[in-house]
N, C-alpha and C positions, 0 to 999 in steps of 0.2 A: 657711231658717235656723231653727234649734232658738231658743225664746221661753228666760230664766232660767228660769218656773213650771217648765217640762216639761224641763229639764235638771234641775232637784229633783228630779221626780218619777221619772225616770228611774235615776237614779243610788242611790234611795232602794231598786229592786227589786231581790229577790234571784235569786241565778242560775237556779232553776227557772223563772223568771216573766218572764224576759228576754223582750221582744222583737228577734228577729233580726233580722227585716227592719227593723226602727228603727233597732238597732243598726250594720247594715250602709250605711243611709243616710249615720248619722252619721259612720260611720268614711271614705265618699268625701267629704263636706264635710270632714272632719280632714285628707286626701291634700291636698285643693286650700287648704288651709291651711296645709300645711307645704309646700304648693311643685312636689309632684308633679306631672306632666301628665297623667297618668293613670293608673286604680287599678281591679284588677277583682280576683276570689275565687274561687276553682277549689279541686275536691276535692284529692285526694292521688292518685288514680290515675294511674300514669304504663307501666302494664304492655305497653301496646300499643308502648310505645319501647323496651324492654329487647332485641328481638331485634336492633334496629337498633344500638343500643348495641352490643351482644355482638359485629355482623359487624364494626364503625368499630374497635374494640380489635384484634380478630382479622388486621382487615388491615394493624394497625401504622399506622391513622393520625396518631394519636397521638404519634406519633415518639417522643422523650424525656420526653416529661411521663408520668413514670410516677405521676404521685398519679393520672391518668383512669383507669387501670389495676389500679390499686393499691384503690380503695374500689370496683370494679367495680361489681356491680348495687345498690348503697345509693342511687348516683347516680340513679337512678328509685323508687328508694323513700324517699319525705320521712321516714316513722315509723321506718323504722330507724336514718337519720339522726339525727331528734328524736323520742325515743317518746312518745307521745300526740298527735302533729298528726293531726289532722285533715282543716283546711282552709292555704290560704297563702296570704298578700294578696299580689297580683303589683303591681308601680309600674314605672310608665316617669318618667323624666325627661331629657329632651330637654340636647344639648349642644353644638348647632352653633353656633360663635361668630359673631361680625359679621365680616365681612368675610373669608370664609375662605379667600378667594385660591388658590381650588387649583389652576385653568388657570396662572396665572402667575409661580408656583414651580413645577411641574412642569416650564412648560415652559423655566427657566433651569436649566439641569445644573449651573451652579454653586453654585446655591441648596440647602439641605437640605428634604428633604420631612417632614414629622412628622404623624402619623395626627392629626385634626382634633381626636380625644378627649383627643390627650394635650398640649395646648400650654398648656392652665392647670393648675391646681390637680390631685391627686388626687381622683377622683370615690368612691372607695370611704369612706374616711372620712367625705362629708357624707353621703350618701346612706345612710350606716347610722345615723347621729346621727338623722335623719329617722324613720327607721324603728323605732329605740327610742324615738323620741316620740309615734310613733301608739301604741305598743302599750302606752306608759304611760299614754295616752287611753282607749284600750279597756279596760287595769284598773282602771282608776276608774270605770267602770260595770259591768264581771263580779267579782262576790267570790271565786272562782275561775277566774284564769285564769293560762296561762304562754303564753310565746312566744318567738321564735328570729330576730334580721334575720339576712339573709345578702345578701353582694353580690358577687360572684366570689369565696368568700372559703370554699368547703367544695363537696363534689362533692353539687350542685344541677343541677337539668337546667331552666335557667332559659327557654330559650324554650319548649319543651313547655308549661313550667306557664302561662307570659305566653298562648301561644295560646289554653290552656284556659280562661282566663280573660278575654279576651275584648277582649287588646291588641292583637292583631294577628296574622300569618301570617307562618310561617318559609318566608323566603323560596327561590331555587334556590343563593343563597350562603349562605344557613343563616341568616340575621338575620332577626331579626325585625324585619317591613314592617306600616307603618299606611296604609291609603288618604289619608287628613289628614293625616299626619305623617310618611310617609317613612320613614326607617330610623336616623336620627340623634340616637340615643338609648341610656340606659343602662337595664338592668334590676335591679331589687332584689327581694327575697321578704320578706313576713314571716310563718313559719312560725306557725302557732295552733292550740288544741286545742280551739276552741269552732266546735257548728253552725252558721255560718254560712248563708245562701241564698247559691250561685253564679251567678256572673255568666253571664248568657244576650243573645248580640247574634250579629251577621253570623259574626263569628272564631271562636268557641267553638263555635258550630253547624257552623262547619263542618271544624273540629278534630274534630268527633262524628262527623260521616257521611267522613271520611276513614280513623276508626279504622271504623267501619262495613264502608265498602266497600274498606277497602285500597285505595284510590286517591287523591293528591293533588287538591283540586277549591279550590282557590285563585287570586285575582286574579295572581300572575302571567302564567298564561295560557301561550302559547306563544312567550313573551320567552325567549330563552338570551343575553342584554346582557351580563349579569356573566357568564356560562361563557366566552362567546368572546374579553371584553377583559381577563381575567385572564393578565396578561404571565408566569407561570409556569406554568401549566395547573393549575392546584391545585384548582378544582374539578373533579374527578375524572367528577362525573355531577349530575343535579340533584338538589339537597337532600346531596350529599355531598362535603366537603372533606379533602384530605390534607395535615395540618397540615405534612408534612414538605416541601413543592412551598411553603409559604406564606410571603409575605414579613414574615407581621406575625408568624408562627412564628418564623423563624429570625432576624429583626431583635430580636424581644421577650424570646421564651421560652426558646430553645437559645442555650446557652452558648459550644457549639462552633463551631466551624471553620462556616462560609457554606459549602452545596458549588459548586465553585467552574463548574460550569455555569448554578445558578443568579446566580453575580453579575453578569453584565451586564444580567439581565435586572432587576435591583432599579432600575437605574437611580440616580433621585436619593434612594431613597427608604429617610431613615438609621434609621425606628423606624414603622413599621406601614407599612400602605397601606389605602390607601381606592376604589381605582380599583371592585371591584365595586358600591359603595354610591353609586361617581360614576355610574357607567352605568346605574343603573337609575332608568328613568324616572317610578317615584313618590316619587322626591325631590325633584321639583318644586315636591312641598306639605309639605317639609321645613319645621319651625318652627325659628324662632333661638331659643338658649336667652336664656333669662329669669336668667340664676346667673351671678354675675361670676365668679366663682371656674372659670368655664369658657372665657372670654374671653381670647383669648393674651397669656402675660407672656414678660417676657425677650426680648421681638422674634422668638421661635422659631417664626411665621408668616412671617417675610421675614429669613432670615438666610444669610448664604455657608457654604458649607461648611469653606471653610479657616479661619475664626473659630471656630466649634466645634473642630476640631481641634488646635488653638494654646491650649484648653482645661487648665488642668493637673487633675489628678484631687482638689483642695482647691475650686478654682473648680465645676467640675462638681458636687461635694459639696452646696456652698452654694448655690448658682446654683440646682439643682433639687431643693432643700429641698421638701417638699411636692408635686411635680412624681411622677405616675407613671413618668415616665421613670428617675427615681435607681436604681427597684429591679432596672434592669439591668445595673449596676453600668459602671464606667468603661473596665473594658479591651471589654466587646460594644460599647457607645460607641464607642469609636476604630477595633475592627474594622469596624462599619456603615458611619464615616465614612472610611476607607480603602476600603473597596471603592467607592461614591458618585466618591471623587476619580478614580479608577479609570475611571469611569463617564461623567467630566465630560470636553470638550472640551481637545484636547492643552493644554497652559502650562507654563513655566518654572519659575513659583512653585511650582506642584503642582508636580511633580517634587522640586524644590529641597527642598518643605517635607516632602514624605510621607522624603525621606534622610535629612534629617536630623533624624526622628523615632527611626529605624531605630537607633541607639543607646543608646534609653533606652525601648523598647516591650519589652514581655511577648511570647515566641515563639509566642502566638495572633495578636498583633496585627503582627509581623512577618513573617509569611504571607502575609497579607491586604496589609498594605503594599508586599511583594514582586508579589503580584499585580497590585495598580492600577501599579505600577512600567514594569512589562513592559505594561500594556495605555497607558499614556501611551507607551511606546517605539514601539507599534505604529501611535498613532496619527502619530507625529510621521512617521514613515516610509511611512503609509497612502498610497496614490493616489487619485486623484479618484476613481476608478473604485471602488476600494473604500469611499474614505465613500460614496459614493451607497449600497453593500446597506448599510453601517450604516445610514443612515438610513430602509433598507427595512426595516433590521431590529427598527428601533421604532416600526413603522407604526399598533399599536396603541396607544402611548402616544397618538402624534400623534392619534390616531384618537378618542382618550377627551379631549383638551384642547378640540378641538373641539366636539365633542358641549357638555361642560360651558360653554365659551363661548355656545353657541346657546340650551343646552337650562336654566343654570343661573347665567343673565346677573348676579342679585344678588351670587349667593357667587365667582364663578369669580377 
């Protein structure tokens, strides 16, 4: 820790006289003061991803998120982004609640499942709050400087940069994995136009000799956990996902119509999924977040799904004021949670309640209601014979509850 003399004396130099390497000290003791778990500094080069870039557009993975498309190659270039950066401080801050119970709402079908990131607070807002207060730390000792946070919030190629700096390694589901910390975390940048020294350790080294030799040479190793228990096949190959096959895609981002091959395979799961970050086995040494504001509100870690759906769109309004989930507004809500009922174990009630929705839903969500309709009809009429392949037919579910029971006894 920096003495008061030598925070004087520091603060008193002018920009040619800078020490960076001091400064770059100080600025990780500021990360671990405002909360970060961790904080590393990487140049601006991101050239060696452009081509990969180029093919992930070209193949339409992207589906409808046409801003991925739309700012095309800026996305690997931070200065045309912001002109004059530089360098870009990368942060993780970790968000796995207490008690995140994932074996045991996955495996009630009556329960709703909700990606573990989003059951409290919106993480964008704090985490950029953060990130404008480092960088008002940082101007108080450079007499010239500018800077830029970002937090999923502008086309940033956020794990590239997190690797190059020296947080971790993108893993075969595309997230970024720490040996210590697992995958259960958010990433922020804060763009800068001053030299820095970059961060040099295990991950950035070997972010170097990948771009080097064109070959992946990462701790996953010859794990395919998350390729094979991904219940839509959406990772396509390693290190490549097809947003449009993706559950946290079409529950999150698209607006449209579920294609309706993928809905039984969503399961119970009414806004992300997490199953590849379940299965992989260095989330063993997954940290629990330290941030209340991440820690689930509202009960939406153990809640039924017909209570959500018995929701009115005022309720939902309020209810997830400040909740990432609001900004997908109420009718993809109701479609998520129609398909789910769909999904869930024959009943009366379901049936009963998805009808007499059927009168007052929007003709997206009337679809989709139509749908779980006809798949509760089929259940009521199933034969034993037939639920048993159901039950084969979510062998992978069953497959990943277990695992997380054995493999992830605190959280499951």
């Amino acid at each position: 820790m920096f003495n008061k003399r030598a925070e004087a004396d520091f603060i008193c130099m002018t920009m040619s006289s800078i020490n960076y390497q001091e400064l770059t000290e100080k600025i990780k003791f500021w990360g671990k003061e405002l909360g970060f778990s961790d904080l590393g500094i990487t140049d601006i080069d991101l050239s060696a991803h452009e081509s990969v870039l180029e093919r992930w557009l070209a193949n339409n993975y992207h589906g409808n998120m046409d801003y991925m498309a739309r700012h095309g190659l800026m996305r690997a270039r931070p200065a045309e982004l912001v002109p004059g950066t530089s360098r870009v401080i990368s942060v993780r801050l970790d968000y796995l609640p207490q008690n995140a119970k994932f074996a045991s709402v996955l495996k009630d079908k009556n329960k709703a499942y909700i990606s573990r990131y989003a059951l409290g607070r919106d993480y964008h807002k704090l985490m950029r709050k953060r990130l404008q207060q480092l960088g008002k730390k940082i101007a108080e000792h450079c007499s010239d400087f500018n800077c830029r946070p970002f937090v999923d919030s502008a086309p940033v190629m956020e794990r590239p940069l997190a690797e190059n700096a020296g947080l971790g390694w993108a893993g075969k589901h595309t997230l970024l994995i720490n040996k210590e910390a697992g995958s259960w975390f958010f990433l922020g940048e804060l763009f800068v136009d001053i030299p820095l020294p970059v961060s040099k350790n295990e991950y950035s080294k070997s972010a170097i000799k990948t771009i080097e030799k064109q070959i992946k040479t990462n701790d996953c190793g010859t794990c395919v956990a998350c390729i094979k228990i991904c219940p839509t096949k959406a990772i396509v190959e390693p290190y490549t996902v097809d947003a449009r096959r993706c559950i946290s895609y079409f529950t999150i981002e698209s607006p449209d119509a579920i294609p309706e091959e993928l809905r039984p395979l969503m399961g119970n799961r009414i806004y992300g999924c997490d199953d590849c970050q379940l299965i992989c086995p260095w989330n063993k040494y997954a940290k629990l977040s330290l941030v209340d504001d991440f820690q689930a509100r509202n009960n939406l870690d153990d809640i039924s799904l017909l209570e959500l759906f018995a929701w009115s769109e005022e309720y939902f309004l309020n209810t997830l004021q400040g909740s990432p989930i609001r900004r997908i507004g109420f009718q993809s809500w109701l479609r998520n949670i129609a398909v789910a009922l769909g999904n869930a174990p024959y009943s009366d009630i379901i049936v009963t309640t998805l009808t007499e929705k059927l009168s007052e839903a929007s003709e997206l969500v009337v679809e989709h209601i139509n749908w779980a309709l006809a798949q509760q009809e089929n259940k009521k009429m199933r034969s034993e014979k037939l639920a048993a392949e159901q039950t084969k037919n979510h062998r992978l579910t069953l497959r990943l509850i277990r695992s997380v029971e054995k493999g992830l006894t605190r959280d499951a």
